[in-house]
C-alpha positions as CSV (number, residue, x, y, z in Angstrom):
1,X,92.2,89.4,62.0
2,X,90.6,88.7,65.2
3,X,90.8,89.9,68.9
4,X,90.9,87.3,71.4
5,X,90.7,87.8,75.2
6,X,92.2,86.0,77.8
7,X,91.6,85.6,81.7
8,X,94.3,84.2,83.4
9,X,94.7,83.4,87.1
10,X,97.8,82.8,88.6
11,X,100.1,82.7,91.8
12,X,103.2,85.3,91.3
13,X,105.4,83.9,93.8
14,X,107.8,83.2,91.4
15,X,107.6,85.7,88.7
16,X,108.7,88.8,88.6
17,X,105.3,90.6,87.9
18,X,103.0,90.8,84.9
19,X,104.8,92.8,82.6
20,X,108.2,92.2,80.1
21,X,110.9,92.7,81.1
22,X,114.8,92.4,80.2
23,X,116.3,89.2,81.7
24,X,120.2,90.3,82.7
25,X,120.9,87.0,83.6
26,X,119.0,83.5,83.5
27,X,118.8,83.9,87.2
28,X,116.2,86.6,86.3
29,X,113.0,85.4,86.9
30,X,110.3,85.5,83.9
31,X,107.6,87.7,84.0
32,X,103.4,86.3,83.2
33,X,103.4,88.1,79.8
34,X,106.9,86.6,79.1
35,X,105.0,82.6,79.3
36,X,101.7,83.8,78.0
37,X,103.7,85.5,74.7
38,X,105.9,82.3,74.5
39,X,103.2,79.8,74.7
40,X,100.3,81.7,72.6
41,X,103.5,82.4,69.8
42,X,103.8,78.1,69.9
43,X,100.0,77.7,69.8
44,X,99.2,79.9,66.9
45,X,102.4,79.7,65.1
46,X,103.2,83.4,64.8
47,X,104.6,86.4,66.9
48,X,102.1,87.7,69.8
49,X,101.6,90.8,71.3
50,X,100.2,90.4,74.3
51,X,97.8,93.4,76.0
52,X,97.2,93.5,79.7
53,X,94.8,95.2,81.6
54,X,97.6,96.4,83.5
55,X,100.7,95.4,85.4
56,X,101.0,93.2,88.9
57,X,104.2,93.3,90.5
58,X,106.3,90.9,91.6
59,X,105.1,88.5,94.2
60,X,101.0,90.2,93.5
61,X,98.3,87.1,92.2
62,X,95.5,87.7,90.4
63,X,92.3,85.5,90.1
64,X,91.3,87.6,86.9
65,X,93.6,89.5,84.6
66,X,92.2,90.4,81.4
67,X,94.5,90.3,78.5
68,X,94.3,90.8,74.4
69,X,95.8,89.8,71.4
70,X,95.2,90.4,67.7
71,X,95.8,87.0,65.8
72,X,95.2,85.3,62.0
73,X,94.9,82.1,63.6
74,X,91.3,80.4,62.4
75,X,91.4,78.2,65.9
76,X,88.8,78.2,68.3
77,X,89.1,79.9,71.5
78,X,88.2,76.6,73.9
79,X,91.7,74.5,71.4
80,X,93.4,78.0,72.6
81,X,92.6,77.8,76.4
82,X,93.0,74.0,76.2
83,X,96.6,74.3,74.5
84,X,97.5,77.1,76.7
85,X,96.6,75.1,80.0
86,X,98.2,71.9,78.5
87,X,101.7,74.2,78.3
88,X,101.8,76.6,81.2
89,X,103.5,76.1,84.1
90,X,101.0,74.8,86.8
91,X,100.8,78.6,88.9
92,X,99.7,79.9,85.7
93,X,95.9,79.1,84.1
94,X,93.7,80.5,81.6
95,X,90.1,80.5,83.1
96,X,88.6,81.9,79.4
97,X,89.0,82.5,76.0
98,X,86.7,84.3,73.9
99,X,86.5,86.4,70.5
100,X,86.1,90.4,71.6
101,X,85.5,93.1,68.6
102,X,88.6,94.4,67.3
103,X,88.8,97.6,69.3
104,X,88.4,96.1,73.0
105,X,92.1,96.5,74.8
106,X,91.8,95.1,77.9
107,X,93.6,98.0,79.7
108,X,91.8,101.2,78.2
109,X,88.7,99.2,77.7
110,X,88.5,98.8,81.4
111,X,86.0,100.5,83.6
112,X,87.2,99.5,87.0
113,X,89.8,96.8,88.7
114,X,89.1,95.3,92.0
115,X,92.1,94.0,94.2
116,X,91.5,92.5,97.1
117,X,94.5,92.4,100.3
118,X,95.1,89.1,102.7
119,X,96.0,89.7,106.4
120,X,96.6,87.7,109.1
121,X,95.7,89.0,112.1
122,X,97.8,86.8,115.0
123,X,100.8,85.2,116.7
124,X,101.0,82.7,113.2
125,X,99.9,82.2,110.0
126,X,98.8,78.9,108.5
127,X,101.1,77.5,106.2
128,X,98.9,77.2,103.4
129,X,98.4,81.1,103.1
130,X,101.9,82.2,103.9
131,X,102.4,83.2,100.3
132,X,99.0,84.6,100.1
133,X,98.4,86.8,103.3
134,X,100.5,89.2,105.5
135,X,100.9,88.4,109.0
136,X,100.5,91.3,111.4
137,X,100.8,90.7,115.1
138,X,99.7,93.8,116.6
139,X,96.1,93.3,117.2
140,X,94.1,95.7,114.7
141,X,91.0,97.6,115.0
142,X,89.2,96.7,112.4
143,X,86.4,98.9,112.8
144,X,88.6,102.0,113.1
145,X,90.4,100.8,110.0
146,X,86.8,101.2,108.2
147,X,86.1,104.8,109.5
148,X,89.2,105.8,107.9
149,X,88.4,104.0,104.6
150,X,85.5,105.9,104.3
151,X,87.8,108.9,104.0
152,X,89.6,107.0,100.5
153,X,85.7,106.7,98.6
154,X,85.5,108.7,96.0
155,X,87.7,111.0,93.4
156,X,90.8,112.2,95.3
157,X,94.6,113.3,94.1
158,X,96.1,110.0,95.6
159,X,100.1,110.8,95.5
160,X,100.0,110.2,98.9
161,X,99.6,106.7,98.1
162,X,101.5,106.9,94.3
163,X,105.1,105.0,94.8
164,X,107.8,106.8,92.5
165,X,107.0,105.3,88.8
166,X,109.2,105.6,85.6
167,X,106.3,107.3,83.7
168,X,104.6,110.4,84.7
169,X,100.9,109.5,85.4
170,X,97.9,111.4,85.8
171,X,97.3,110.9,89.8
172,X,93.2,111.9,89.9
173,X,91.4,108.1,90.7
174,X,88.1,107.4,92.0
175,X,87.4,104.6,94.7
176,X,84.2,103.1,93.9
177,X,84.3,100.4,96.8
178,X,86.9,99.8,100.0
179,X,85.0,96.7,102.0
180,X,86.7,95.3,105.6
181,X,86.0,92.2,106.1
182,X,86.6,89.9,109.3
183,X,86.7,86.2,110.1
184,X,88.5,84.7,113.0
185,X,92.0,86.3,112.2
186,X,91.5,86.6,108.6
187,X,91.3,90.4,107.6
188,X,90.3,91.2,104.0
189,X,90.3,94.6,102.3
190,X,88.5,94.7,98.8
191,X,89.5,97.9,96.8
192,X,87.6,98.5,93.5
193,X,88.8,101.5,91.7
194,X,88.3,103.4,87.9
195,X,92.4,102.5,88.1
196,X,95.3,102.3,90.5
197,X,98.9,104.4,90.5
198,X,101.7,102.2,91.0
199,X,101.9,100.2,94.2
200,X,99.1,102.6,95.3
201,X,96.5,99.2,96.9
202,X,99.4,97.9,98.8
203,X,100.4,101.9,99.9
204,X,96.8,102.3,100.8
205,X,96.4,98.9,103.1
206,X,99.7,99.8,104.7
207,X,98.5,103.0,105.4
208,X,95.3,101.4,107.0
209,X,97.4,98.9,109.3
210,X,99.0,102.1,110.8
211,X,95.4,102.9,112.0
212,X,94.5,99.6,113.1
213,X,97.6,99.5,115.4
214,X,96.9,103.1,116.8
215,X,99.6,105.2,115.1
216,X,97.4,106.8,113.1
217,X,93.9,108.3,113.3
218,X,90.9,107.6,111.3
219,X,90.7,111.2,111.1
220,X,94.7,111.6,109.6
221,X,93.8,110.3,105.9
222,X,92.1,113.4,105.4
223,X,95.5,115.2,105.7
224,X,97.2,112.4,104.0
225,X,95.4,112.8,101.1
226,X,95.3,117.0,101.5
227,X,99.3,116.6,101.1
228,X,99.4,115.2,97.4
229,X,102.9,113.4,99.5
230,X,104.1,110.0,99.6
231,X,105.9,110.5,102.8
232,X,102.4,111.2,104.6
233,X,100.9,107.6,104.2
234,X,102.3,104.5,105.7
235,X,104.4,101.8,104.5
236,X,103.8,99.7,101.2
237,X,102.1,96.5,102.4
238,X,103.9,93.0,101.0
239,X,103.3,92.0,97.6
240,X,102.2,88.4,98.6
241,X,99.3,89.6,100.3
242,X,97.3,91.3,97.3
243,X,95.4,90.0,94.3
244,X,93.4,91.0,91.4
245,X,90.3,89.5,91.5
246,X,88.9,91.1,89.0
247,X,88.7,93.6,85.7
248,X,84.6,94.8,85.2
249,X,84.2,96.0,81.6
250,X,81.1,97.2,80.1
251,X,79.9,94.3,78.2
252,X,79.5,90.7,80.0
């Protein structure tokens, strides 16, 4: 048996997240596992489980998931990523395949995930990023939007920023990084964490527009987070504008 790990970038525009789910009708869209399962299953001739280091919801890219599955197939991991990219769709592509011990799973094996969110700062946004960036019009302040980052570093209860999930979570993360960076209109919000509650990088950034535009003070996310409340923080941010850039583990 061997353990073979995947990264995959894609664009999710027109999937319905990462993870499996039950088509009701073929109108349903599929889902990233759903292709990667189907096309690894025609590759190596036998049923696949696929791990990933955790769910992206509809509309969210990624740059670098990291995903897992335990196979008998003897072929090599570059006729896997060849087959695989020879297959997919063209908004899906494996950027590596390599052989992993046996007990690396990509989600509990993971140390940190770092997302990183799109804006558009202006009266337009290009058409080559309107599936990949937000567009806000209200001029933003971006430097008041980092003084109340600052605020997010560190271990915190983050309900505030936790939308309501199916499964009861464990809500204590720690923020090891929340960068604002600015060029021309472009806005860009990097958010590296030891793991994220559902929708909670798109609650956060939405949160952080409030401040830009004024409505809320740098100051307020200390309360925010103080109320362990969702109705606290600001609105979820669009899906298009976030990605995953990138799953850090603690071997190359």
């Amino acid at each position: 048996m061997r353990n073979i790990k995947l990264v995959v970038e894609y664009d999710g525009s027109n999937y319905s997240g990462w993870q499996v789910q039950n088509r009701r009708n073929k109108k349903d869209k599929k889902t990233i596992q759903q292709c990667l399962e189907k096309a690894l299953g025609q590759i190596l001739q036998e049923k696949v489980k696929l791990i990933g280091s955790g769910r992206t919801d509809a509309g969210v890219h990624a740059q670098g998931q990291v995903a897992n599955c335990k196979t008998k197939s003897k072929l090599s991991c570059g006729n896997i990523q060849l087959a695989l990219n020879s297959i997919l769709a063209d908004d899906i592509r494996i950027k590596q395949v390599r052989e992993v011990p046996l007990d690396f799973h990509a989600r509990f094996s993971a140390q940190s995930k770092l997302y990183r969110y799109s804006i558009v700062n202006g009266s337009f946004v290009s058409p080559f990023l309107r599936d990949y960036a937000y567009l806000v019009k209200y001029p933003l302040d971006v430097q008041k939007m980092r003084r109340a980052a600052k605020y997010l570093l560190g271990k915190h209860d983050f309900r505030s920023f936790q939308a309501k999930d199916k499964i009861q979570r464990h809500s204590l993360r720690k923020v090891l990084r929340l960068v604002i960076r600015k060029h021309k209109n472009l806005i860009c919000l990097d958010i590296e964490a030891d793991g994220f509650l559902y929708r909670m990088a798109r609650n956060i950034v939405g949160t952080l527009i409030e401040v830009g535009r004024g409505r809320l003070r740098p100051e307020g996310l200390q309360r925010i987070i103080k109320a362990k409340n969702r109705e606290y923080a600001g609105p979820c941010a669009p899906a298009k504008g976030l990605c995953l850039m990138a799953v850090r583990y603690s071997f190359p």
